[in-house]
N, C-alpha and C positions, 0 to 999 in steps of 0.2 A: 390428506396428510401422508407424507413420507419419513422412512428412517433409516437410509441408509448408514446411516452411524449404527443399527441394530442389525443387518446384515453379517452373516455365520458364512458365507458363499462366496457372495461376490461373484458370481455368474458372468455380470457384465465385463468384467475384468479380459473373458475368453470368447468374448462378443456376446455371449447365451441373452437371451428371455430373461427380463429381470422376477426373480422366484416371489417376490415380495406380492406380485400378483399386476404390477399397474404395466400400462401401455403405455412404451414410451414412444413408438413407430413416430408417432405426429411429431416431438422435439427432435428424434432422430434424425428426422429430413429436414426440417427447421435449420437444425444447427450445421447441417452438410451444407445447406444451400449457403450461409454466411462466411462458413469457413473456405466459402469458393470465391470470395470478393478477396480484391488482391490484400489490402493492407493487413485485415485477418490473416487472409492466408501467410503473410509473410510473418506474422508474428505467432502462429500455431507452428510454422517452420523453423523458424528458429527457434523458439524454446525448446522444442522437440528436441532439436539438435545439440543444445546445450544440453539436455537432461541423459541423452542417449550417450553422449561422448565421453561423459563428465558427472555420471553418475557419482555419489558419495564422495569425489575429489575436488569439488569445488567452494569454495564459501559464498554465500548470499553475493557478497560485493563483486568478485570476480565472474560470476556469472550475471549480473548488471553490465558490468565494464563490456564484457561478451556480447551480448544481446545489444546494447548500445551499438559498439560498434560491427558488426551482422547487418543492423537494423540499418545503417549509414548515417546515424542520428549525429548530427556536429554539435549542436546544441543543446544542452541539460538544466533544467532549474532543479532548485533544490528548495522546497518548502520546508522551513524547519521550525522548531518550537526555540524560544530565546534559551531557557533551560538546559539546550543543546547545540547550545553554539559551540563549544570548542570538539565536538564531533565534527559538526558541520565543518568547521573549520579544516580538520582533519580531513575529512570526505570529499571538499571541494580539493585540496591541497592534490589526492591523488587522481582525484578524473580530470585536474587538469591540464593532464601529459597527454591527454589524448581528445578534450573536449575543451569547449568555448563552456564557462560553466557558470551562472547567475544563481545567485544566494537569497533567498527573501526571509527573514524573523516573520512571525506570528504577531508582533506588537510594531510592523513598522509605521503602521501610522496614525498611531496613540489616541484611536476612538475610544471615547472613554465607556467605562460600561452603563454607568448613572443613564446614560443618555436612551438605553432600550430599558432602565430598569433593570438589569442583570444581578444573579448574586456574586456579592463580592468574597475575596478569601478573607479581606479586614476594610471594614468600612471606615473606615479612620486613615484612608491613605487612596490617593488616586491610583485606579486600575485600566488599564487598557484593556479592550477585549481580543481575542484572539485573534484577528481578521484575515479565516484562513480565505475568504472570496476573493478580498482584495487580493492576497499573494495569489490566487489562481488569477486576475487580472491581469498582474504588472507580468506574470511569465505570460500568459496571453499575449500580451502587447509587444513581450519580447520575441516572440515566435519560436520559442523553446520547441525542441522536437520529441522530447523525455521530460516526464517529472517523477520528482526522486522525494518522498515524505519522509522526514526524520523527524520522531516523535509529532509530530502532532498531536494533540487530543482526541479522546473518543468523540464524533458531532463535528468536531473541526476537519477531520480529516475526510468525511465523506461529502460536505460542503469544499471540498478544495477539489477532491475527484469529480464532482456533480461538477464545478465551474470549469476546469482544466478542457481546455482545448486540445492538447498533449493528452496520448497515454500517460499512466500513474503507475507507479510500482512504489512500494515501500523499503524503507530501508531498515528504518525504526520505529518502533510499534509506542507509543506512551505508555508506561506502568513505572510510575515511582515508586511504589512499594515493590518491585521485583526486579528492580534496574533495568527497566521495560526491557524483561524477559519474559511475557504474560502465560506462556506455558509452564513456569515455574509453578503457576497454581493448580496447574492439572498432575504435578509429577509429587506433590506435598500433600500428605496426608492428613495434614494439618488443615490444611486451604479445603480440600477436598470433602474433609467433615464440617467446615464450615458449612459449605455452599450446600451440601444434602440433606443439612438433618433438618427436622421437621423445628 
């Protein structure tokens, strides 16, 4: 077990020996050796570069738009939750001054949930399930060069990175109860004493 969440130091940070006591030499060379293959390499370089240039001045989305185009990606899908279509809507509206940009809903193609036995939110009404595979399909199929997650579900969304043939970045996280701002619950004291007390 590790905890760098519990590190006072951060040694690593100035290259050092991590103080915690473990050996990282073996991941050290592990991860040099990958970040040597070009497509790695090109996407540890550009982020880099966006983070280095454009420290604390940038927003989430303008540093996407950046790194897309860096990256020389023409093509974009956007996997999104239906909940969040008039983002989406919004989101596709502006990457498409400078990209080819493919939309997919989470309910396009109305698998019902009955059918794996799924919980329902009200069983007294037909439910589709989320189907975030198939949207990693149909952008598959489209040869998207980027995909772009808006809200998606917790489980959906890492089922949509597993299938994604494309790199995945996030744009929007799912939290209805915090207007998927999910670190609102770490800055509330409220939330905070939920989650700790015994």
């Amino acid at each position: 077990m590790i905890n760098c969440s519990g590190c006072k130091t951060n040694t690593c940070y100035q290259g050092n020996k991590c103080v915690q006591g473990h050996d990282f030499e073996k991941f050290k060379l592990e991860s040099q050796k990958k970040y040597k293959i070009s497509d790695d390499k090109d996407i540890l370089e550009v982020s880099t570069q966006i983070e280095g240039n454009h420290y604390m001045e940038w927003t989430r989305l303008e540093e996407i738009i950046d790194f897309a185009k860096q990256m020389k990606y023409k093509k974009i899908g956007i996997a999104h939750c239906i909940g969040l279509i008039n983002e989406t809507k919004q989101l596709k509206e502006i990457l498409d001054k400078d990209f080819a940009v493919s939309t997919i809903c989470c309910k396009f193609s109305g698998i019902n949930k009955k059918d794996f036995n799924l919980t329902q939110i009200d069983n007294n009404r037909y439910e589709a399930i989320c189907n975030s595979i198939g949207q990693a399909l149909v952008l598959n199929d489209l040869k998207t060069d980027l995909n772009i997650i808006v809200g998606l579900c917790v489980g959906h969304d890492i089922l949509f990175t597993k299938y994604s043939d494309a790199p995945v970045t996030t744009f929007i996280v799912k939290d209805r109860v915090t207007g998927h701002n999910p670190v609102a619950t770490l800055y509330s004291n409220y939330y905070k004493n939920k989650f700790l007390k015994d």
